[in-house]
MILUM-542849 format. One record per residue (C-alpha): residue number from 1; residue in one letter; x, y, z negated. Coordinates in steps of 0.1 Angstrom, whole numbers, plus 5000, padded with zeros to 4 digits. Layout:
REM residues N
<marlum pos="NUM" code="A" c1="X" c2="Y" c3="Z"/>
...
This chain:
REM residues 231
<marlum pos="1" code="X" c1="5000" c2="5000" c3="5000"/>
<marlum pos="2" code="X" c1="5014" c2="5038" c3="5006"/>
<marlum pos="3" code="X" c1="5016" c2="5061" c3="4985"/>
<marlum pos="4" code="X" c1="5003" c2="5099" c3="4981"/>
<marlum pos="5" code="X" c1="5040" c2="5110" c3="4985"/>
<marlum pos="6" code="X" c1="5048" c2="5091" c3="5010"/>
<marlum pos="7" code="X" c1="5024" c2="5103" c3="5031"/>
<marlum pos="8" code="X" c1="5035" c2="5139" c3="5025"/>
<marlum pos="9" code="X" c1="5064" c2="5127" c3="5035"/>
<marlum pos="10" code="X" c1="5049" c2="5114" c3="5067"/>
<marlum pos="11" code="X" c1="5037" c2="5144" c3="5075"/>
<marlum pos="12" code="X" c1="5064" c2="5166" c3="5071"/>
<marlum pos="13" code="X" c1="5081" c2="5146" c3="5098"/>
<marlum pos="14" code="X" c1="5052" c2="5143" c3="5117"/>
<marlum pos="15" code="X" c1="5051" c2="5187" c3="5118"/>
<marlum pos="16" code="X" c1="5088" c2="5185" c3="5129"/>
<marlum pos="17" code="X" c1="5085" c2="5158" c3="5155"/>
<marlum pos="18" code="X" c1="5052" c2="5180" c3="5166"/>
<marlum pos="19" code="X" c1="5075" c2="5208" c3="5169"/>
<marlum pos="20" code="X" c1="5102" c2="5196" c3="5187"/>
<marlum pos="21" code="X" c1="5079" c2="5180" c3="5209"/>
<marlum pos="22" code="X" c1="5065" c2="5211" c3="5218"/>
<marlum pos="23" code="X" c1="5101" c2="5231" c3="5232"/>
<marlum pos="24" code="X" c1="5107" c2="5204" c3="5254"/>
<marlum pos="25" code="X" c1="5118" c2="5215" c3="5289"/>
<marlum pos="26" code="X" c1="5125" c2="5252" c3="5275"/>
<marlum pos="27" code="X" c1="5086" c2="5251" c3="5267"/>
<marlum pos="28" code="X" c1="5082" c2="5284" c3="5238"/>
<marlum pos="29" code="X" c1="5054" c2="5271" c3="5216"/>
<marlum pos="30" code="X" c1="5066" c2="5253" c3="5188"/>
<marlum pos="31" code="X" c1="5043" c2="5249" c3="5159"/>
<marlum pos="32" code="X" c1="5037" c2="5284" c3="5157"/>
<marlum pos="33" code="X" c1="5018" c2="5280" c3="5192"/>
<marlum pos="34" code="X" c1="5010" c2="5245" c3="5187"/>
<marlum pos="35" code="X" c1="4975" c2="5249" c3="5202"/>
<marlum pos="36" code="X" c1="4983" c2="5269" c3="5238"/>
<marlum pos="37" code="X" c1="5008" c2="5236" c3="5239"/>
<marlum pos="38" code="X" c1="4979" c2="5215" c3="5240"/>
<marlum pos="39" code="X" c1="4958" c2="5235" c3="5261"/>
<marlum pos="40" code="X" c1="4990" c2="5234" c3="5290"/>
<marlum pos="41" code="X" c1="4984" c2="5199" c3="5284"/>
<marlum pos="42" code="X" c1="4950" c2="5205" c3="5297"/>
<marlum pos="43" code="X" c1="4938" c2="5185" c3="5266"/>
<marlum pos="44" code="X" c1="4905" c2="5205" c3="5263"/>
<marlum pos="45" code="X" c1="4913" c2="5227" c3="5236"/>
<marlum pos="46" code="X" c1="4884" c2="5251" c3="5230"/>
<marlum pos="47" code="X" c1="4897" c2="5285" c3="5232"/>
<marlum pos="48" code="X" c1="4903" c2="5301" c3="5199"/>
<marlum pos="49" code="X" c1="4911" c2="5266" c3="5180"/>
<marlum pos="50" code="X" c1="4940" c2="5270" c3="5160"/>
<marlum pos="51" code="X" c1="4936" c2="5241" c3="5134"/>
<marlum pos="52" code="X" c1="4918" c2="5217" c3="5153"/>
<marlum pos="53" code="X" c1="4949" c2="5206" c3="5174"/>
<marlum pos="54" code="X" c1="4971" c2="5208" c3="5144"/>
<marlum pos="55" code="X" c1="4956" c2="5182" c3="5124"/>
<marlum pos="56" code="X" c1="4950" c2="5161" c3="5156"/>
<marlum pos="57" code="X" c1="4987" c2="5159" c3="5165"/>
<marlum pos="58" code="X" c1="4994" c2="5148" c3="5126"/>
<marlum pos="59" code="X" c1="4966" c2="5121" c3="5128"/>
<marlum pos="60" code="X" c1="4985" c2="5108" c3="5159"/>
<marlum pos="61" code="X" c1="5020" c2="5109" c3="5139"/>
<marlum pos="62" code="X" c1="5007" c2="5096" c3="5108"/>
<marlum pos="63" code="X" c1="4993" c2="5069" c3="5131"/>
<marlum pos="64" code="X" c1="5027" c2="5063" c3="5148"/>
<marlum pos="65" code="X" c1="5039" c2="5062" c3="5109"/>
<marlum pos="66" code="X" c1="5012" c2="5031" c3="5102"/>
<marlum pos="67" code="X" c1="4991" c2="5056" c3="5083"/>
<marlum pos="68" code="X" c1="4950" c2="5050" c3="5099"/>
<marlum pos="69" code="X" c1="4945" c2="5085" c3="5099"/>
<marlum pos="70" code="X" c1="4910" c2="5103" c3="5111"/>
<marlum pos="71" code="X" c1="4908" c2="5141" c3="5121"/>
<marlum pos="72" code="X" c1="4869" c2="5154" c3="5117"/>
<marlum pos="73" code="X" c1="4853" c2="5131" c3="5093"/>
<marlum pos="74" code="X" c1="4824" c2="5138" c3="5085"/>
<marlum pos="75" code="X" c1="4821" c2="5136" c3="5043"/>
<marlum pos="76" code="X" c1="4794" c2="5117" c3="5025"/>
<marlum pos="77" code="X" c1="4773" c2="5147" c3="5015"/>
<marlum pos="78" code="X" c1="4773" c2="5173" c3="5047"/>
<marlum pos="79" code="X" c1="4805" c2="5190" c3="5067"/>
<marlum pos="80" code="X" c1="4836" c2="5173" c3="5081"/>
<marlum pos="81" code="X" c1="4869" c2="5174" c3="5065"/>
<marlum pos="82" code="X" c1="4899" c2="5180" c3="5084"/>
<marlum pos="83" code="X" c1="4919" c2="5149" c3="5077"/>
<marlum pos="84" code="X" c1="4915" c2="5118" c3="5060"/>
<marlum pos="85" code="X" c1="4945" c2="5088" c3="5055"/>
<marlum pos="86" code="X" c1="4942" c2="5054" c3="5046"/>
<marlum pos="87" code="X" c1="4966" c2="5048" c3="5019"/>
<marlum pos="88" code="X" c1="4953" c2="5006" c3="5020"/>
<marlum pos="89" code="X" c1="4932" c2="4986" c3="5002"/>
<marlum pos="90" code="X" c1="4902" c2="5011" c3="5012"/>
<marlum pos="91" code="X" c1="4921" c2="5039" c3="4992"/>
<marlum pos="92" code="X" c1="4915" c2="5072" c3="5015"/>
<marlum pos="93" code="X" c1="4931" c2="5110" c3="5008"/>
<marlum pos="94" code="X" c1="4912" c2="5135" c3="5020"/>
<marlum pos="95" code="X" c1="4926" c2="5165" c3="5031"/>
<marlum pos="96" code="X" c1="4918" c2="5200" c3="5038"/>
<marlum pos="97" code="X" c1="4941" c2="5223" c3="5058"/>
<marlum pos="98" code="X" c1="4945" c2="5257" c3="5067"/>
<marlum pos="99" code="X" c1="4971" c2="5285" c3="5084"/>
<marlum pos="100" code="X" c1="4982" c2="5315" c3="5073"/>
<marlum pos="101" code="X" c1="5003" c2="5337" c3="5096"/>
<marlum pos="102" code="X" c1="5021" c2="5368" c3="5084"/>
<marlum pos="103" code="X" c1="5026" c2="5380" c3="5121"/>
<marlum pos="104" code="X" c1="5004" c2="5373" c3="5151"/>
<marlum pos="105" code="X" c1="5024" c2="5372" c3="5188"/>
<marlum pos="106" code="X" c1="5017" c2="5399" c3="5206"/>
<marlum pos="107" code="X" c1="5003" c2="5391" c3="5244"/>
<marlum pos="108" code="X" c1="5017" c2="5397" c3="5266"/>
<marlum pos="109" code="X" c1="5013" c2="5393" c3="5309"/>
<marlum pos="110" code="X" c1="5051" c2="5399" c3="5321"/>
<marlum pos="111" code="X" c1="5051" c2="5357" c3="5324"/>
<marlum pos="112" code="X" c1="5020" c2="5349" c3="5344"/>
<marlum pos="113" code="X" c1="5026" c2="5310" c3="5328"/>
<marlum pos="114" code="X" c1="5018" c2="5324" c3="5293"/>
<marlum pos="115" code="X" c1="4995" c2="5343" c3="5274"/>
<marlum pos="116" code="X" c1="5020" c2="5357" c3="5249"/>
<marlum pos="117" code="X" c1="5055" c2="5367" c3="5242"/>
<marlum pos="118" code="X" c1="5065" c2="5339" c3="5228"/>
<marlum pos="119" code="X" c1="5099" c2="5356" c3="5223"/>
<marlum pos="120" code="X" c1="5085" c2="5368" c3="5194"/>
<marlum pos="121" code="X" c1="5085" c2="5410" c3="5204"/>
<marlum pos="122" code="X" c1="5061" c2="5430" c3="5193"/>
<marlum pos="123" code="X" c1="5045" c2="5414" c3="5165"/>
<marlum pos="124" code="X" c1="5012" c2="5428" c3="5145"/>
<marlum pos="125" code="X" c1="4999" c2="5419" c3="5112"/>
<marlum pos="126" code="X" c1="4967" c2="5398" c3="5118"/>
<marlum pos="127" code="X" c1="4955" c2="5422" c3="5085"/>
<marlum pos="128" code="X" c1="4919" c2="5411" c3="5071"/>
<marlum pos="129" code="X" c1="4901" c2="5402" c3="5101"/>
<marlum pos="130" code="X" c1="4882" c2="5365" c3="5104"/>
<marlum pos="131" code="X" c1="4915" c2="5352" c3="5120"/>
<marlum pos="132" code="X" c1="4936" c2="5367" c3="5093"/>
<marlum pos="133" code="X" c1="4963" c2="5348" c3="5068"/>
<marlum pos="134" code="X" c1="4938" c2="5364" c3="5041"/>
<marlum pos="135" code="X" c1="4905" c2="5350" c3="5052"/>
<marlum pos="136" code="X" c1="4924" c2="5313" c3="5060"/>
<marlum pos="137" code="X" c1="4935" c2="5312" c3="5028"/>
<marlum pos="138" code="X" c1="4907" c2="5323" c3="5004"/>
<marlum pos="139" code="X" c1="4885" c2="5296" c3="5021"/>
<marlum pos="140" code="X" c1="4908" c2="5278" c3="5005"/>
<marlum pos="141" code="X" c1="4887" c2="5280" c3="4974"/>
<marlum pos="142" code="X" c1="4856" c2="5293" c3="4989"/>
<marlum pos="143" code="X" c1="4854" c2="5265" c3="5012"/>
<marlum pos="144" code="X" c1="4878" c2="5236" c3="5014"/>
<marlum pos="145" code="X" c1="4878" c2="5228" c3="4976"/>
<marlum pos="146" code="X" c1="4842" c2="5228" c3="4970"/>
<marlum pos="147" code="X" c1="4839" c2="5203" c3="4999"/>
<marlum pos="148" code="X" c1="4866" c2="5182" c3="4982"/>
<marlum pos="149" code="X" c1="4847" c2="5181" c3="4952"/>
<marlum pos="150" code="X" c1="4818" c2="5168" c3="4962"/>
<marlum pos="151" code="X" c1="4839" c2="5132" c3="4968"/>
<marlum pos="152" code="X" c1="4833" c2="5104" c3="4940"/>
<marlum pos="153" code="X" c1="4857" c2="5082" c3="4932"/>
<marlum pos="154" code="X" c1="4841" c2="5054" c3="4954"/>
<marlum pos="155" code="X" c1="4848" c2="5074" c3="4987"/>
<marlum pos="156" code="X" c1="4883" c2="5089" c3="4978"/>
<marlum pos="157" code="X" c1="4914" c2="5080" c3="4959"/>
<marlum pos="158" code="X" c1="4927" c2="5116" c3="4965"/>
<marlum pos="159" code="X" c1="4919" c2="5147" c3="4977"/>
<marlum pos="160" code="X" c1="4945" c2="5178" c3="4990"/>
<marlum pos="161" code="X" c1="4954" c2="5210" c3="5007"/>
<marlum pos="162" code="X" c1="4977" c2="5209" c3="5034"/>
<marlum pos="163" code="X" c1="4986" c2="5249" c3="5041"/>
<marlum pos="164" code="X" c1="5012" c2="5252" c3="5071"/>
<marlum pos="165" code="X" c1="5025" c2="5290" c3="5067"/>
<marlum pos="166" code="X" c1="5041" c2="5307" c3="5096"/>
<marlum pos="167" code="X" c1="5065" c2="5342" c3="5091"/>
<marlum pos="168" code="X" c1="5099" c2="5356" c3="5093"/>
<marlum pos="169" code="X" c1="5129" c2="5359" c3="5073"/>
<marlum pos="170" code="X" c1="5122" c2="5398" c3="5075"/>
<marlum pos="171" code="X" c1="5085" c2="5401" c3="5070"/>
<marlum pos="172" code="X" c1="5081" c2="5373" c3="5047"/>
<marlum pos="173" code="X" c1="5044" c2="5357" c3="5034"/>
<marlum pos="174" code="X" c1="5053" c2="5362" c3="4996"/>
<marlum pos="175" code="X" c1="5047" c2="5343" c3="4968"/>
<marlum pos="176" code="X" c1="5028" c2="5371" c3="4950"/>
<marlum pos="177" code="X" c1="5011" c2="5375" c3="4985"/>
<marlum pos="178" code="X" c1="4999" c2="5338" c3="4989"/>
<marlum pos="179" code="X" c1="4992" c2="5334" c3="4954"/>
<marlum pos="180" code="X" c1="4970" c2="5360" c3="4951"/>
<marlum pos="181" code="X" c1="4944" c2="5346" c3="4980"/>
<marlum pos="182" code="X" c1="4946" c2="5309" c3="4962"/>
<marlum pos="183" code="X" c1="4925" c2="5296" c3="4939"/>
<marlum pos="184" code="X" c1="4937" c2="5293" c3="4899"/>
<marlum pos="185" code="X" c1="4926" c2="5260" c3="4901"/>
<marlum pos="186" code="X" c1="4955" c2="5249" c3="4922"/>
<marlum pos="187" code="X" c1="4977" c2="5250" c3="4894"/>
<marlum pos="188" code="X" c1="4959" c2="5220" c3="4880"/>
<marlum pos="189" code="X" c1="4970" c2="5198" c3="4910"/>
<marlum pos="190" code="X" c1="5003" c2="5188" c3="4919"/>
<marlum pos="191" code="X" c1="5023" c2="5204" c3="4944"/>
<marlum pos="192" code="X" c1="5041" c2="5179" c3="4968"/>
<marlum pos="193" code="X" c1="5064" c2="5204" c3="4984"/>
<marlum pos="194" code="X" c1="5079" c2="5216" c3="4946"/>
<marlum pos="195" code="X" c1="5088" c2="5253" c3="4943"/>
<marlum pos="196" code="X" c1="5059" c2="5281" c3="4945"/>
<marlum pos="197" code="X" c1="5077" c2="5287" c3="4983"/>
<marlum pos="198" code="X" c1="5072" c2="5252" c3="4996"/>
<marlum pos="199" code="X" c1="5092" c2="5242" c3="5022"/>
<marlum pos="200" code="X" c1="5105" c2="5256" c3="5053"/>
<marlum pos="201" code="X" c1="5129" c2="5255" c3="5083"/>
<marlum pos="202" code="X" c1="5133" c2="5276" c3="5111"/>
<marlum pos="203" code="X" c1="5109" c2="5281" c3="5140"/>
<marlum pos="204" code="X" c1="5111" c2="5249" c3="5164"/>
<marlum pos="205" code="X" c1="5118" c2="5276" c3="5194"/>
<marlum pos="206" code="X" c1="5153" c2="5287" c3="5189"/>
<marlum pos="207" code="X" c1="5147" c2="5320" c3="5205"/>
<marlum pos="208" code="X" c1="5123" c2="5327" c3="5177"/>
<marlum pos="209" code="X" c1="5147" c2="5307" c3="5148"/>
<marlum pos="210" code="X" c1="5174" c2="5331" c3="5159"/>
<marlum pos="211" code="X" c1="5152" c2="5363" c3="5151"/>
<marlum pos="212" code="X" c1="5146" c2="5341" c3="5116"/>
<marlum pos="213" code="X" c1="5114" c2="5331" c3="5118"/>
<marlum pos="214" code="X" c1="5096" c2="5302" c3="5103"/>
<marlum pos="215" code="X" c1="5078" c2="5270" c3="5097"/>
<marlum pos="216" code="X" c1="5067" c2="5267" c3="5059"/>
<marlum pos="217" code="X" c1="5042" c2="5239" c3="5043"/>
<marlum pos="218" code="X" c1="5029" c2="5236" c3="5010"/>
<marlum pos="219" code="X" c1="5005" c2="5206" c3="5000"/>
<marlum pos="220" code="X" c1="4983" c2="5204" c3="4969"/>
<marlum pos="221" code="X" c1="4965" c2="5170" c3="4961"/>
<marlum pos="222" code="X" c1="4947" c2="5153" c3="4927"/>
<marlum pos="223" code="X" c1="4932" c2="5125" c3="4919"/>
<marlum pos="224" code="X" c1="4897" c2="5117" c3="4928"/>
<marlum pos="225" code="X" c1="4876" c2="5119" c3="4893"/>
<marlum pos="226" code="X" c1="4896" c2="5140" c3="4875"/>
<marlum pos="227" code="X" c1="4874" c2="5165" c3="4856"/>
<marlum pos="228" code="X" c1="4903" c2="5195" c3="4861"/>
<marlum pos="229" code="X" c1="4904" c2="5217" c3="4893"/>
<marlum pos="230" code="X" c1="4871" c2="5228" c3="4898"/>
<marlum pos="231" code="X" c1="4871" c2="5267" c3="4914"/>
């Protein structure tokens, strides 16, 4: 049977191996762009998804891995959750995830192949809009942990957060920042990725590591049945 921290393990090399896999052949996305790489795939990407392919691409790693993983499942009560792994012997972890970028890419049309400058030039804060770092991560409580809650121990040995973070060396998404859009309750689960800063390397395009920007992952998870962590 696998464990909890395996599978964050799993999926750390899952996000790297998504990465590289993405700059092949001089291609700019990285994880960053993850979803326009899919959509040059001509996988069907609806247009705005930025999640959706994310979690898809780990399914298929965690797969690869020997983990039966399941994007979309629909939970017991109503809504789907974003991801949910078969540890064995019916033991599942269901997991929420969520972005949060510090900097959007600015578009750009002097490359008629893509829709940004994947260079990285020109960046803007997303601010407080519906696609903003703020309003991914306070659904975080609003949204992604009461949906987790509603799980019984019969239906889930775990439930998580998986929160992929994407910024630069220079204009950093702080700790006081991020901490400041989760919910307290978090501090009642235990954090896979260890330090408040969770872990990071630099962006799979090396045009964009060499202006220091970055990949960053944090990841949350309790026990199923556990009376602490409710929002």
């Amino acid at each position: 049977m696998g464990s909890i921290v395996a599978v964050w393990d799993a999926i750390v090399e899952t996000l790297r191996v998504m990465g590289a896999d993405s700059i092949k052949e001089g291609r700019p996305y990285g994880l960053r762009a993850y979803a326009s790489y899919c959509r040059s795939l001509g996988l069907g990407i609806r247009k705005g998804a930025c999640e959706e392919p994310l979690t898809a691409g780990i399914a298929a790693g965690l797969d690869r891995r020997g983990y039966r993983a399941t994007p979309e499942q629909p939970y017991p009560m109503s809504g789907r959750s974003d991801l949910v792994v078969d540890l064995g012997d019916s033991e599942l972890v269901w997991i929420e995830c969520k972005t949060a970028y510090r900097e959007h890419l600015a578009r750009s049309k002097a490359d008629p192949r893509y829709d940004y400058n994947y260079n990285g030039d020109n960046c803007r804060d997303p601010g407080r809009g519906r696609n903003s770092r703020v309003a991914g991560v306070s659904d975080i409580g609003g949204k992604d942990i009461p949906k987790l809650l509603t799980l019984r121990p019969s239906e889930a040995k775990f439930i998580g957060v998986l929160l992929l973070g994407f910024d630069r060396e220079r204009v950093p998404l702080t700790n006081r920042e991020l901490y400041d859009l989760l919910p307290s309750c978090l501090n009642e689960w235990t954090p896979a990725h260890g330090g408040a800063a969770g872990i990071s390397w630099p962006d799979s395009y090396p045009v964009r590591a060499q202006g220091g920007f970055r990949e960053r992952v944090w990841f949350w998870y309790r026990p199923v049945g556990n009376s602490i962590g409710n929002p």
